[in-house]
Structures are given as structure tokens and as C-alpha cells.
N, C-alpha and C positions, 0 to 999 in steps of 0.2 A: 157260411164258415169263413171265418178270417183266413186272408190269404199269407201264406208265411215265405220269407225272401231269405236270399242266403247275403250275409251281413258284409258288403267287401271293404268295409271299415276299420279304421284303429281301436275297436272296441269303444260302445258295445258290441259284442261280437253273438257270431252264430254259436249255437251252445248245444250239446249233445241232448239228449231229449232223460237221460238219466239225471243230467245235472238240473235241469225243469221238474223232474218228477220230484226230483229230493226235495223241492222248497212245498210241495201238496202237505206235508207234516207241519203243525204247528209245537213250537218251543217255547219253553219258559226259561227267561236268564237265570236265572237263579237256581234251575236244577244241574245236580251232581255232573247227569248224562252231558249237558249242554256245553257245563266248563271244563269238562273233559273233552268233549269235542273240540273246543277253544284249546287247550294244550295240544291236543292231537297237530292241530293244525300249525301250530308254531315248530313245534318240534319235524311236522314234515318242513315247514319252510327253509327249516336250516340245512338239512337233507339237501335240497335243489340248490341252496345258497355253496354245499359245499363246506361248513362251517360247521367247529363244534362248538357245542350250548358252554362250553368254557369259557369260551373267549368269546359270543357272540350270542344274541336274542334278540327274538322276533316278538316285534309291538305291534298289534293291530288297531286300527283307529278308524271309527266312524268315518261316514262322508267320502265325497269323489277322492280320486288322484290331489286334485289340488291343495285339496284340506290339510290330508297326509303330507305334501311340501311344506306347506305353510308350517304345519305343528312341527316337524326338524328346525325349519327356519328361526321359529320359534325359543327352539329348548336348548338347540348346539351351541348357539350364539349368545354371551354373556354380553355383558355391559363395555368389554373391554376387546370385545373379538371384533375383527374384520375380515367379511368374505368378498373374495373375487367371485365373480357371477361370470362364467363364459354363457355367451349364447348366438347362435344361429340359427334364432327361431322362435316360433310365435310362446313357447314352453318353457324358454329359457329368460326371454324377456317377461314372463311371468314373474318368473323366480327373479326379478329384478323390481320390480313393482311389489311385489311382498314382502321381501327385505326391504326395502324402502319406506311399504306404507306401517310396518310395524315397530320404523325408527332402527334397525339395527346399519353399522357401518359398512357401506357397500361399494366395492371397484366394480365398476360394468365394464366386462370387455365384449365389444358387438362384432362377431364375423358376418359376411356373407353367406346368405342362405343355402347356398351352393356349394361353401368351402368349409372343411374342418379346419377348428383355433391352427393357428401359429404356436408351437410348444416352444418353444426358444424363446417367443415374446410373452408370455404364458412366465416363463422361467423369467425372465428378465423384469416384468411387472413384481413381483413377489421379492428380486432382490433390492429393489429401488425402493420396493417398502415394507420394512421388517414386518410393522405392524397387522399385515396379513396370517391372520390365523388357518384361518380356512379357505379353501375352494370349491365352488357347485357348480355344474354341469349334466345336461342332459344325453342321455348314453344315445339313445335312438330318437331323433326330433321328427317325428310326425306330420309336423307344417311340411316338409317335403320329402322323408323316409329316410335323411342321411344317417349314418351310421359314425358317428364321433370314438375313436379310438380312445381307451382306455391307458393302454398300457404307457404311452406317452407321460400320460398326465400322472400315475400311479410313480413313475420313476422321478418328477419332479416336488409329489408328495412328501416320499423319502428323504429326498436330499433338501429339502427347505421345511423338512417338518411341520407340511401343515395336515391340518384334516380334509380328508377328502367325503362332499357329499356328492352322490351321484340320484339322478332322475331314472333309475330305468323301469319306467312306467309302462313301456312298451315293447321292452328287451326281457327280463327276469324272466326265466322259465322256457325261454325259446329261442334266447341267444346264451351261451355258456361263457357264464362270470363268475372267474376265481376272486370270490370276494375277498377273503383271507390275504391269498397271496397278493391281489392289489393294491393291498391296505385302506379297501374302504372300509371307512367309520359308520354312513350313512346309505344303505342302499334303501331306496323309494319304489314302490312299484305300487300295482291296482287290483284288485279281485276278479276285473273284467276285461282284462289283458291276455299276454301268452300264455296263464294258468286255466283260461278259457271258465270260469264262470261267472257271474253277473254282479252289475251293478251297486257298491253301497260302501263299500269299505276298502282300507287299504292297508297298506303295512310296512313298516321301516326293518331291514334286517341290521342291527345296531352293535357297534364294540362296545360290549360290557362297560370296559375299564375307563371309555371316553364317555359314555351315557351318565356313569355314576357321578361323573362332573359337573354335570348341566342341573342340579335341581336348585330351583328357584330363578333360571333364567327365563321362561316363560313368562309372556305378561299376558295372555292367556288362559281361563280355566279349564274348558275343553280342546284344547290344544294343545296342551303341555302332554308332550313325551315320555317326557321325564314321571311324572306321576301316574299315568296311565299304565305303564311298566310296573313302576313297584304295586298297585292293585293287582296285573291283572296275572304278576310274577308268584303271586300266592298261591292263588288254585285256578287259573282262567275266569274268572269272572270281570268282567268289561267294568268301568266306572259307570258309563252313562246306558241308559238302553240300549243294544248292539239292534243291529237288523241280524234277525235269530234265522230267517228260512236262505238269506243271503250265504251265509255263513255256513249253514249246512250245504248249502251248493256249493260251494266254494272245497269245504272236505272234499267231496264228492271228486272236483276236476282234479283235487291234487291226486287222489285216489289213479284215476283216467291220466293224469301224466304220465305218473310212474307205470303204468301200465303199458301205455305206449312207449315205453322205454325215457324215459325221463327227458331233462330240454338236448341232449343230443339227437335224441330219433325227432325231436319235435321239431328242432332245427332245421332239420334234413328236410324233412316236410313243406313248412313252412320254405324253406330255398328253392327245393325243385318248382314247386309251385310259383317264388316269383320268378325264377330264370324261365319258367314254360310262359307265364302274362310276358313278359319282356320281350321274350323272342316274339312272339307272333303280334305282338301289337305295332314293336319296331314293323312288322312285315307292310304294316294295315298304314302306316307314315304316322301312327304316335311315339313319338322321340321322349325318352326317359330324362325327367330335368337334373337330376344328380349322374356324375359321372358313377365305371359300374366299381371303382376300387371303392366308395363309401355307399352304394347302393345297400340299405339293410335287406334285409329278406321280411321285413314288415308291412309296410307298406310303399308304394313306389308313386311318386308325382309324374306325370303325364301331360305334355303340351298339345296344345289341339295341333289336328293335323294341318289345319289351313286355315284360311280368315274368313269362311262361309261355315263353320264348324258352329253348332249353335247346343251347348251343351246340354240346358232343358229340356231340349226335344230329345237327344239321347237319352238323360236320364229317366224319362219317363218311359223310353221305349224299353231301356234294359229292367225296369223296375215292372212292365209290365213283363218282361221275359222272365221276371224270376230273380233277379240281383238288384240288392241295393249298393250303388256307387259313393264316392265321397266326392263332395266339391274341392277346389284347389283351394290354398289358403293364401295364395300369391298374391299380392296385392297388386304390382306391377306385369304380370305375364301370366296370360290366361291357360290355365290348367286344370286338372282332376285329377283325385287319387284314387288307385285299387290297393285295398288290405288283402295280406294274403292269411292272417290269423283268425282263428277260432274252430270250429268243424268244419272245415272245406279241405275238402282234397281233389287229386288229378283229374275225375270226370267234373269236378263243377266247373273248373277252369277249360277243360275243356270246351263245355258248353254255354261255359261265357264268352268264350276266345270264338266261336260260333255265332253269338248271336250277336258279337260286336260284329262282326265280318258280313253279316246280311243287315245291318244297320248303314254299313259302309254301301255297300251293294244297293238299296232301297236308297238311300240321298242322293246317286249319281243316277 
């Protein structure tokens, strides 16, 4: 029997054993049920997004997280537009390499992997150059688990009129974003993130009245936003093939959000659990690499505790204990990350926090 680990990862994540069961049915695109299912699903996303289908709709698109970036990147950005790219992070400098490699005009502004942007210099880049249509930014960065304030950058949207695209790949659903009131145009998130089910698809929650602007700026055919929206605006029917059992699992976890009380109880969750990993690891001498004011509740970067510290052999040890770990993504300082999203709650962290501790205990 394959042996099964609880996922301490940024998604793929651990996934409830109902959300596994849903994808045993096979689907056809093209049935009534299916593209109803497909609406179902949009229509709850607005729900979690806080947004009415008035002013706002949910586009779902083939492929990882990144794809999903790339097709906004794609569809928002005209011939004539330029985005400022914030980043402090291996995510964010994505989002800079793909503006780049698909020819659109791009300001790279690169903070520290440690620090949230400078919004004053943020504000100050934008007035030195009108030409700045738009700004993107990743809400929760991964590469180290910081937590990028929003509201900052939402108040310099307003006053310099630009569009705001936001990454929250790793935030939507389990950290609470008034999209509306922040006046994002572009929110980005993943199937296999805070909404906790798998792998294949992704989804922009989009301002109507800004989306209806972008057609024909894609230079893209499955990538354009823009097109993929007015199909799939009709009756749920996808352009291209959808991953059909993905998709029904995906129903499924928004189903299991709102049950658990939507992304504020899931919040909750997901927080207690990284302030209990936090506490008792600090105890164990792994020191957290983001200070704790931008700490998200996502996942947390971890510095070894000394320079006999040989992370392989822990990883294997806790992988035989039953968790899988993340590697650090630090290029200069040697770390690892623990995710606190997907099925995990207080006894796994428990006896995580446990079996680090006799890991500790057994090297010395």
C-alpha cells in the first residue's frame, strides 16, 4: 500500500479524502451537468471573493498558477500599457520574466526578500512616469511566506489611477480580501491552494468593465482571458478541454470551505497552526527568516539551527515520520519551509512539533 504524508507544503497540498473521492466520476465537457458545475463554481468564487457578478467574474483557465499569470499578463496589457512589477520573490520575478518574454512594457521594482515594497517609492515611481498604466504584485510570496500588504498599494491605485493586478496564488480563500473595496481589477489564485483542492487549473476574479477593454490584446490563443470569458460567459463551457475530475474536486473544496465557515474560520486555522509551528520551533533554535509583523499564516521560512544542521537527513527522517517538508528557496542562507494549508490541523502539528523534537534529541 502506498504510504500517504501530510503535505507541509504551498500546495500541492493535503486534500480531504471527499475532495479524492469526487474526481472517481468521469465527465464529459460538453454536458448540461458539467457546465453547470462550471457556473456553480464561478459563482461560488465570487461569494469568497466578496463581490457581486455586477461588477465582477470569475474566469477559469487551464494549467498551473503560472499559466493563469501569464494569460492576465497577457490580456490586461495593450500595446500602449505599462506595468510596474513589484517583487520580493522568486514569484514576483516571474511575473517579470513574463511581461518581459511576451514583449509587454515593464518597470521592475526588486525589494528584499525579507522586506515589504516601499509604498512612498512605489508612489513616487508612478509619478515620474505617467506612462504607468498598471501595477502587479504578489499578495503572499512563498519563496519565504511574507505577507505583502495590500491596502498600501490599493490607496496609491486610486490616487494615480492605475490598474491593480494582484498574485494571490497562495492567500485567496484563507487570507480575507475585500476585492471590491481594494479595487482590484485582477485577482490570480490556483485550484490547489487555500481553496484546498488539486492540481490543473486556475482562476482570475476580474472587473467586468476593465476585462471588456482587453480583447484583442492577447498575442496568445490559449491564453487570452479575454476570450476564454466571453465562451465560457455563455453557459460554462471551457474553450479548450478543462481537466473535468480536477474541477469537480475543486466544487467539492469550495463546498468544504464554506462549510468550515468560509476563509475567516479558515484563517483562523490555518494562523493558529503557524503561531503553534512558530512557537515551538523558535523553542528547538529554528529562528523564523521574516520578521513576525509580515509573517503570513501560509507558509513560514526556517533557518537551520546551526552549521552541523544537514537538512536531507532530516527530511528524510520527518518524511519517514509521516510529513512532507519544503526545501528553502534562499539562494544565499540556508533554510526550509513548513506550509500550514490544506487538511492539517492542531494534532498534526502537534506531532510534527514532536517528531522534530526527537529529531533534535537523536543528532545530539
Amino acid at each position: 500500500m502506498t504510504q500517504t504524508y501530510k503535505l507541509l507544503t504551498p500546495g500541492p497540498l493535503t486534500t480531504t479524502d471527499s475532495v479524492k473521492e469526487t474526481m472517481l466520476e468521469d465527465r464529459c465537457t460538453w454536458d448540461e451537468e458539467y457546465k453547470q458545475l462550471t457556473q456553480d463554481i464561478r459563482h461560488r468564487l465570487l461569494e469568497v471573493a466578496s463581490v457581486s457578478a455586477d461588477d465582477y467574474t470569475a474566469v477559469l483557465q487551464q494549467g498551473s498558477g503560472s499559466f493563469v499569470v501569464e494569460s492576465v499578463l497577457q490580456t490586461a496589457l495593450g500595446k500602449d500599457d505599462h506595468v510596474l512589477i513589484i517583487s520580493n520573490g522568486a514569484y514576483g520575478n516571474r511575473m517579470i520574466d513574463m511581461a518581459n518574454a511576451i514583449g509587454k512594457k515593464v518597470t521592475e521594482m526588486r525589494v528584499a526578500y525579507d522586506a515589504v515594497p516601499d509604498f512612498e517609492k512605489i508612489e513616487e515611481i508612478i509619478e515620474q512616469d505617467p506612462s504607468i498604466t498598471h501595477v502587479a504584485m504578489v499578495h503572499c510570496e512563498t519563496t519565504t511566506g511574507i505577507l505583502n500588504p495590500l491596502a498600501p498599494l490599493s490607496e496609491i491605485g486610486k490616487r494615480k489611477n492605475v490598474s491593480l493586478i494582484i498574485d494571490a496564488m497562495s492567500s485567496f480563500g484563507g487570507i480575507p480580501i475585500k476585492v471590491n473595496d481594494l479595487g482590484i481589477d485582477y485577482l490570480i489564485s490556483s485550484a490547489n491552494k487555500c481553496i484546498q483542492g488539486v492540481p490543473g487549473f486556475g482562476f482570475v476574479i476580474a472587473n467586468k468593465e476593465i476585462l471588456k477593454q482587453t480583447q484583442g490584446n492577447a498575442s496568445s490563443i490559449a491564453l487570452d482571458l479575454f476570450e476564454q470569458w466571453k465562451v465560457m460567459d455563455v453557459d460554462g463551457k471551457w474553450r479548450f478541454t478543462s481537466p473535468t475530475h480536477v474541477v469537480a474536486a475543486f466544487q467539492e473544496a469550495l463546498i468544504e470551505l464554506d462549510e468550515e465557515g468560509g476563509t475567516p474560520a479558515r484563517y483562523q486555522r490555518y494562523k493558529d497552526n503557524n503561531n503553534y509551528v512558530i512557537k515551538h520551533l523558535k523553542e528547538l533554535n529554528f529562528q523564523p527568516y521574516i520578521d513576525d509583523e509580515y509573517q503570513s499564516p501560509i507558509i513560514t521560512t526556517f533557518l537551520y539551527p546551526d552549521k552541523d544542521f544537514v537538512f536531507e537527513d532530516f527530511y528524510q527522517y520527518m518524511k519517514e515520520a509521516g510529513f512532507v517538508l519544503y526545501p528553502g528557496k534562499l539562494m544565499d542562507t540556508p533554510s526550509f519551509r513548513i506550509g500550514n494549508i490544506g487538511d492539517l490541523h492542531h494534532k498534526d502539528f502537534v506531532s510534527l512539533v514532536d517528531n522534530i523534537q526527537k529529531y533534535m534529541n537523536e543528532r545530539d
